[in-house]
N, C-alpha and C positions, 0 to 999 in steps of 0.2 A: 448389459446396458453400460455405455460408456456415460461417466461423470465429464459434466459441460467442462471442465479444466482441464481433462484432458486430451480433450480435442482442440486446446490453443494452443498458439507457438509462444515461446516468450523468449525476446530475441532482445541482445546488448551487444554493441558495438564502441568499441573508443576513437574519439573523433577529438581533432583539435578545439581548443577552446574558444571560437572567435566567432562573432556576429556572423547570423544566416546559417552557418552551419545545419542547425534545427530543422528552420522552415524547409530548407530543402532535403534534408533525409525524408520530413515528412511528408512533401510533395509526390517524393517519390512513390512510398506508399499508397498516398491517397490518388494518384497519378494515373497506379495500375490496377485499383479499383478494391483495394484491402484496407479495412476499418481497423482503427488504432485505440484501442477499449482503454488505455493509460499507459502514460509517456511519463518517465522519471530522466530526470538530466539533475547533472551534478558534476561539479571537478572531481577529478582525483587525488592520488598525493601531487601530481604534476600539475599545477597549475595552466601546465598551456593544454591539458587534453580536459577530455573530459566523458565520462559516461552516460550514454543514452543505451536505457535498456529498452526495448524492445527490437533490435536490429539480429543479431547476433542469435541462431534457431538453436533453443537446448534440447531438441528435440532428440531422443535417443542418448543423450550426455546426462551423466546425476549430476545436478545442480544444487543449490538451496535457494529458497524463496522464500520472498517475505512481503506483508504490506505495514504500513504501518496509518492510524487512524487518530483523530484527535475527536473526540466527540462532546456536545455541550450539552448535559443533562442535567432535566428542573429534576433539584433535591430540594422535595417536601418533605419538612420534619418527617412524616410519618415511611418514607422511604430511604431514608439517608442509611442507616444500617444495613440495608440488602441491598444496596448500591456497593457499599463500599465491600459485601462479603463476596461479591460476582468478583469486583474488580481486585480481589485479593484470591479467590479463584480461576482466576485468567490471566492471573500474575502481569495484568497490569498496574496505573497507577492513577493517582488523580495529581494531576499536576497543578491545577487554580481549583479556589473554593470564592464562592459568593456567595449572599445570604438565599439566592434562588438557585444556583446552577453550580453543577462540579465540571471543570473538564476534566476528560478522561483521557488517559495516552496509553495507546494500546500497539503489540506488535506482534506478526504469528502471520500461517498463513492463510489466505482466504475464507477458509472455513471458518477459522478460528475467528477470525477479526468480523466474519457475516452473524456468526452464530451469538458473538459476543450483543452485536446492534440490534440481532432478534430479540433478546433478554431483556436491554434495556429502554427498546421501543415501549412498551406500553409506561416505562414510566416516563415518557416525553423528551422525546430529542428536537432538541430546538438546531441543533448545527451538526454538520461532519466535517471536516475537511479529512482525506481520504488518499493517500499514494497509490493505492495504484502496486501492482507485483512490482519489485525487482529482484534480480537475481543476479549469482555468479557460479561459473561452473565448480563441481568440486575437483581436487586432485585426483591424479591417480596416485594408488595408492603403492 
């Protein structure tokens, strides 16, 4: 049985840094009838470029990957310690605390960052904001 991940492409390309660029990579895609599951953009050290990963097929290249996740979960007194022992077992971190909600900042791949939101589903997630893979190919070596 193939795992749903790895029948995706995850593709990055480096593109100048200036207005439209985006929408039209993206057109292009959605143009010729290929659905875009998360789009990360970003400069680089160069200012005038910038990285959009999903262009670029690692397909057969070792790469690394990664998503990264901010998640806003109600800490009840009565769950605040096994909140924080998950989140110190997945070697994430909580970055805001409020008298009802910790956020959480977490980063790993896929599995990691799904399985982590499985855990802390039942004790109520009110928010994610969610990146989405990106990646870069590795060296050779």
């Amino acid at each position: 049985m193939v795992k749903e991940e790895e029948k995706r492409n995850i593709l990055s390309i480096l593109v100048d840094n200036e207005p439209g660029v985006l929408s039209r990579i993206a057109g292009l895609f959605s143009g010729r009838g290929f659905n875009i599951e998360s789009l990360c953009v970003a400069e680089t050290t160069d200012p005038l470029i910038s990285r959009i990963t999903q262009v670029m097929d690692f397909t057969g290249i070792a790469f690394v990957q990664r998503e990264m996740a901010l998640i806003k979960v109600r800490a009840k007194p009565e769950h605040r310690a096994e909140i924080l022992r998950m989140v110190d077992i997945f070697r994430s971190r909580v970055i805001d605390v409020s008298s009802k909600y910790y956020i959480v900042e977490i980063t790993g791949d896929e599995d990691k960052v799904s399985a982590f939101l499985n855990l802390l589903n039942p004790m109520g997630i009110k928010e994610i904001a969610r990146t989405g893979a990106i990646a870069l190919a590795r060296e050779k070596k």
